[in-house]
GULUM-60933 format. One record per residue (C-alpha): x, y, z; residue in three letters. Coordinates in steps of 0.2 Angstrom, whole numbers, plus 5000, padded with zeros to 4 digits. Example, Ala and Ser with C-alpha at 12.3 -4.5 7.8 and 13.67 -1.06 7.14 Angstrom:
REM residues 2
506249785039ALA;506849955036SER;
//
This chain:
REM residues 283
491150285018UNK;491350405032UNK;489650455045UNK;489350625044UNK;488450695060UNK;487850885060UNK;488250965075UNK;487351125081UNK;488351255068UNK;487951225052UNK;489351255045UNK;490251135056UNK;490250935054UNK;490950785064UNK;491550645053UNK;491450495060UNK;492350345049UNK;491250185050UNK;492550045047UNK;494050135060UNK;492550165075UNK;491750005071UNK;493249925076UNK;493550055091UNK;491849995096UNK;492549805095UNK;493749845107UNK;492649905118UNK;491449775118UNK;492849635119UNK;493349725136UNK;491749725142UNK;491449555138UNK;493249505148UNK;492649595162UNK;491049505164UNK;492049335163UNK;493249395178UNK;491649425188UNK;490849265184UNK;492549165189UNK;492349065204UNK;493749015214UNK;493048895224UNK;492848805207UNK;494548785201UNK;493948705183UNK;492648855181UNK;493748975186UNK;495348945173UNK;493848925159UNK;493149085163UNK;494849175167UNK;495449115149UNK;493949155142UNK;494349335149UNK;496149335141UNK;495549295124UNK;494249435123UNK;495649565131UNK;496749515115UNK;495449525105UNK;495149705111UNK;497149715106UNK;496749645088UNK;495249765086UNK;496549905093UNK;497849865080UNK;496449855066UNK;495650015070UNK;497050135065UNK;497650025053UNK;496250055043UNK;496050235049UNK;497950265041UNK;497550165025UNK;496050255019UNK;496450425027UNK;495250425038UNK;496050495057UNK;494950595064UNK;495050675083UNK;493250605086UNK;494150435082UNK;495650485092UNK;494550535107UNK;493550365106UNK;494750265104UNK;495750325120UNK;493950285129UNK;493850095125UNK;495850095129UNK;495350145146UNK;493950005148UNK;494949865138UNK;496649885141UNK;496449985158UNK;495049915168UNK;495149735163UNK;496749715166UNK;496649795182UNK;495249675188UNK;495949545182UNK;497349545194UNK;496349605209UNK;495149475206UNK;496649325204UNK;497649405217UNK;497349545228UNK;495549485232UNK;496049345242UNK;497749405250UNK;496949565255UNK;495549505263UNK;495549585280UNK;495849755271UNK;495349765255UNK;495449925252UNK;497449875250UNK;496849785234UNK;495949925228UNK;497250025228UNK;498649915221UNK;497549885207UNK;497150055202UNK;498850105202UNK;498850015184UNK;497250105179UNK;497850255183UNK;499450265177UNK;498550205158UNK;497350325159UNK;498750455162UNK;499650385147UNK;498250415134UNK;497650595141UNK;499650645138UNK;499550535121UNK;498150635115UNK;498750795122UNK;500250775113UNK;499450745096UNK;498350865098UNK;499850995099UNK;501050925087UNK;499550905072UNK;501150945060UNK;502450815067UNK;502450635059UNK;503450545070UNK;503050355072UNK;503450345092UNK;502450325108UNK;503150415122UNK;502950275136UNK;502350085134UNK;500650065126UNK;499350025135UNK;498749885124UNK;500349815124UNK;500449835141UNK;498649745143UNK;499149615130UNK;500749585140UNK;499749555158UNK;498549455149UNK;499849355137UNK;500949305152UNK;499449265163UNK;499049135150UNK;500749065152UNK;500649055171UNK;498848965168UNK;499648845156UNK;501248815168UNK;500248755182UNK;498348755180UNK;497748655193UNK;498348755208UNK;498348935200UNK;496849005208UNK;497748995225UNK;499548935221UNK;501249065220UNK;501249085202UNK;499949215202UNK;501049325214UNK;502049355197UNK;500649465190UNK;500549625204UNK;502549655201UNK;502249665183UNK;500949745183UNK;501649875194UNK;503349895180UNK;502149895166UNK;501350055175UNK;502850115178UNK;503650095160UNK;501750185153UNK;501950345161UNK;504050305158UNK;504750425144UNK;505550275135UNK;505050275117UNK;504150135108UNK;503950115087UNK;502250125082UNK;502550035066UNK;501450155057UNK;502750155044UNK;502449955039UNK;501749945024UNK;500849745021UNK;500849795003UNK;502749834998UNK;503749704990UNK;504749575003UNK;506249475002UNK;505649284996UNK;506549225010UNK;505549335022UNK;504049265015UNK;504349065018UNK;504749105035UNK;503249185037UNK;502249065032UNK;503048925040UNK;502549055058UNK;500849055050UNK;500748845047UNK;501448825065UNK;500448925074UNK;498748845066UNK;499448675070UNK;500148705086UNK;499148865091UNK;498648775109UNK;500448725115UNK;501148855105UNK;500149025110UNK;500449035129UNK;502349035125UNK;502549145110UNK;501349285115UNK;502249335130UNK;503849315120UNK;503349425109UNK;502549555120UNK;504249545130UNK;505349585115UNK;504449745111UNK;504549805130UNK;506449775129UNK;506449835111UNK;506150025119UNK;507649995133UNK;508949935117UNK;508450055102UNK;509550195105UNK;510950075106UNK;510750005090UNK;511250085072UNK;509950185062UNK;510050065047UNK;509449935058UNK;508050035066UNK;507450055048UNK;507449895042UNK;506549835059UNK;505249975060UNK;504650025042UNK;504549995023UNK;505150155016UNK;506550095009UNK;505749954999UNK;504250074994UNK;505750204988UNK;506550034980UNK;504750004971UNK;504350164963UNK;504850164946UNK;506250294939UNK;
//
């Protein structure tokens, strides 16, 4: 059941959706709880540090999950709404923009600026202000094209950008934890996270997968395989997780680079469900 908050006409009303903002406001509160981890990491402990910066990961992909939940749910009961739109951009910013952000100055350009910090400073908030950019031109652009019901983002996402410095930070901690606070593994996350700001406010197109529909019919092959994903990753999640996350985060970065190479057809079957809903309707 959707909030209804009266605003100072009368006749005017802003709907607030309980189920879409409550997960908005999950996102935001995993980002927060990420960043208070990254400020409670101390280098000079190595063990306290990785505990606390994986700790930090988890809540910034949990921000991810409540980001993907939200507008699923917003889309499935019919409840979009430009408050929702607006709120959501803000915990964006905080999860997937400042967190991030920090998190890399605080692994990396903390200690190797530390004559000029300011250098740090600014490195970092390249990211966050290249995300920022991307949802304010996001929003902008539904805003003018209410009518248009196309299923791309103009740019890399920010959560998957978030998702994909987070994700491959894990890897890096899982390669080689012992030295990581201060060995040259880390160096890895400036350079992506300088592409990843770069690819955001890129006019590269991403799918949204708005389109996929859970509850259309699917092949019987398609389902064992997804099952058996499903058993592997609950038996194996702790060896399995730093490696597949970045894989899969890396594919859909590459996906936007090789999608207009590839046929129609196959775009379809990748991206949406139309044609098994079509396929499901009875004649």
């Amino acid at each position: 059941m959707p909030g209804v908050i009266e605003t100072g006409n009368d006749n005017a009303k802003l709907k607030i959706y309980f189920l879409p903002n409550l997960m908005t406001a999950g996102n935001l509160f995993f980002g927060f709880l990420a960043l208070t981890k990254i400020v409670e990491a101390d280098i000079a402990d190595p063990t306290g540090f990785t505990a606390a910066i994986k700790l930090a990961l988890l809540f910034i992909l949990l921000s991810c999950v409540c980001d993907l939940l939200d507008g699923r749910l917003a889309r499935m009961g019919g409840a979009e709404s430009p408050f929702g739109r607006e709120f959501d951009s803000l915990a964006d910013v905080v999860s997937f923009g400042v967190a991030p952000a920090f998190l890399v100055h605080r692994i990396v350009f903390k200690d190797v600026f530390i004559e000029h910090p300011e250098i740090g400073w600014f490195l970092a908030s390249i990211y966050l202000i290249c995300g920022a950019l991307r949802l304010a031109r996001f929003n902008c652009l539904a805003t003018m094209n209410t009518s248009n019901s196309s299923s791309d983002f103009l740019g890399f996402p920010i959560p998957a950008a978030a998702g994909m410095v987070a994700s491959v930070t894990l890897f890096l901690l899982w390669l080689d934890e012992r030295d990581f606070p201060r060995g040259n593994l880390r160096y890895v996350l400036p350079v992506l996270m300088f592409f990843l700001s770069m690819m955001m406010v890129s006019e590269v197109k991403y799918p949204s997968f708005k389109k996929l529909n859970f509850r259309s019919t699917k092949p019987f092959t398609k389902l064992v395989i997804a099952a058996m994903f499903l058993g592997l990753m609950l038996i194996l999640w702790k060896k399995v997780l730093p490696v597949v996350l970045p894989s899969f985060f890396t594919l859909y970065l590459i996906y936007g680079f090789v999608r207009p190479r590839i046929s129609r057809k196959m775009r379809q079957e990748i991206e949406d469900d139309d044609d098994d809903e079509e396929e499901a309707k009875p004649a």
